[in-house]
N, C-alpha and C positions, 0 to 999 in steps of 0.2 A: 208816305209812299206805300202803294198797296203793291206787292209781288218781289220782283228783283228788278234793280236797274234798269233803265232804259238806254241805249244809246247814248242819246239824247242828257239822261239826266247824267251819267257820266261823262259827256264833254265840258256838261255846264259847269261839274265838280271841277276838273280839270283845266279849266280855264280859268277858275277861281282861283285855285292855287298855285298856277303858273302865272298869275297876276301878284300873287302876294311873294312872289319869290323874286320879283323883280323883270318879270318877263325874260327868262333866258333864253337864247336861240338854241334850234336845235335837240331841244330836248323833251318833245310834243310825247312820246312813249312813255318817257318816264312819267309823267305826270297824268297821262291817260291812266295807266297802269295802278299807279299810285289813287287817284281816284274811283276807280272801281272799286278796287281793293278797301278803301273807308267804305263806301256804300254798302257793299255785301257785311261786312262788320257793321255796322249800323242796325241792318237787315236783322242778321243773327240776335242782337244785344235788344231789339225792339220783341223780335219773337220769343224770345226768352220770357221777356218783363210781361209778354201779352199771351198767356198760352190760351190754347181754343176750349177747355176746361173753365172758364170762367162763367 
């Protein structure tokens, strides 16, 4: 992923993991939330490993 997040790849995260949690009702935020949150941390831990220095 080049940049930060997209909408998009955030729901798709989120829907993933509200898949593996058994599909709970109701609880569509938490798990948006909760997927963003991995990506941006992903984000960080890639650019870290990737400086523009190379």
């Amino acid at each position: 992923m080049a940049g930060p997040p997209t909408q998009k790849d955030i729901e798709r995260r989120a829907y993933h993991l509200w898949q593996q949690a058994g599909m709970p009702k109701e609880r569509d935020q938490e798990f948006y939330l909760e997927a963003e949150r991995q990506l941006k941390e992903e984000l960080i831990v890639h650019e870290l490993k990737t400086p523009d220095t190379l």
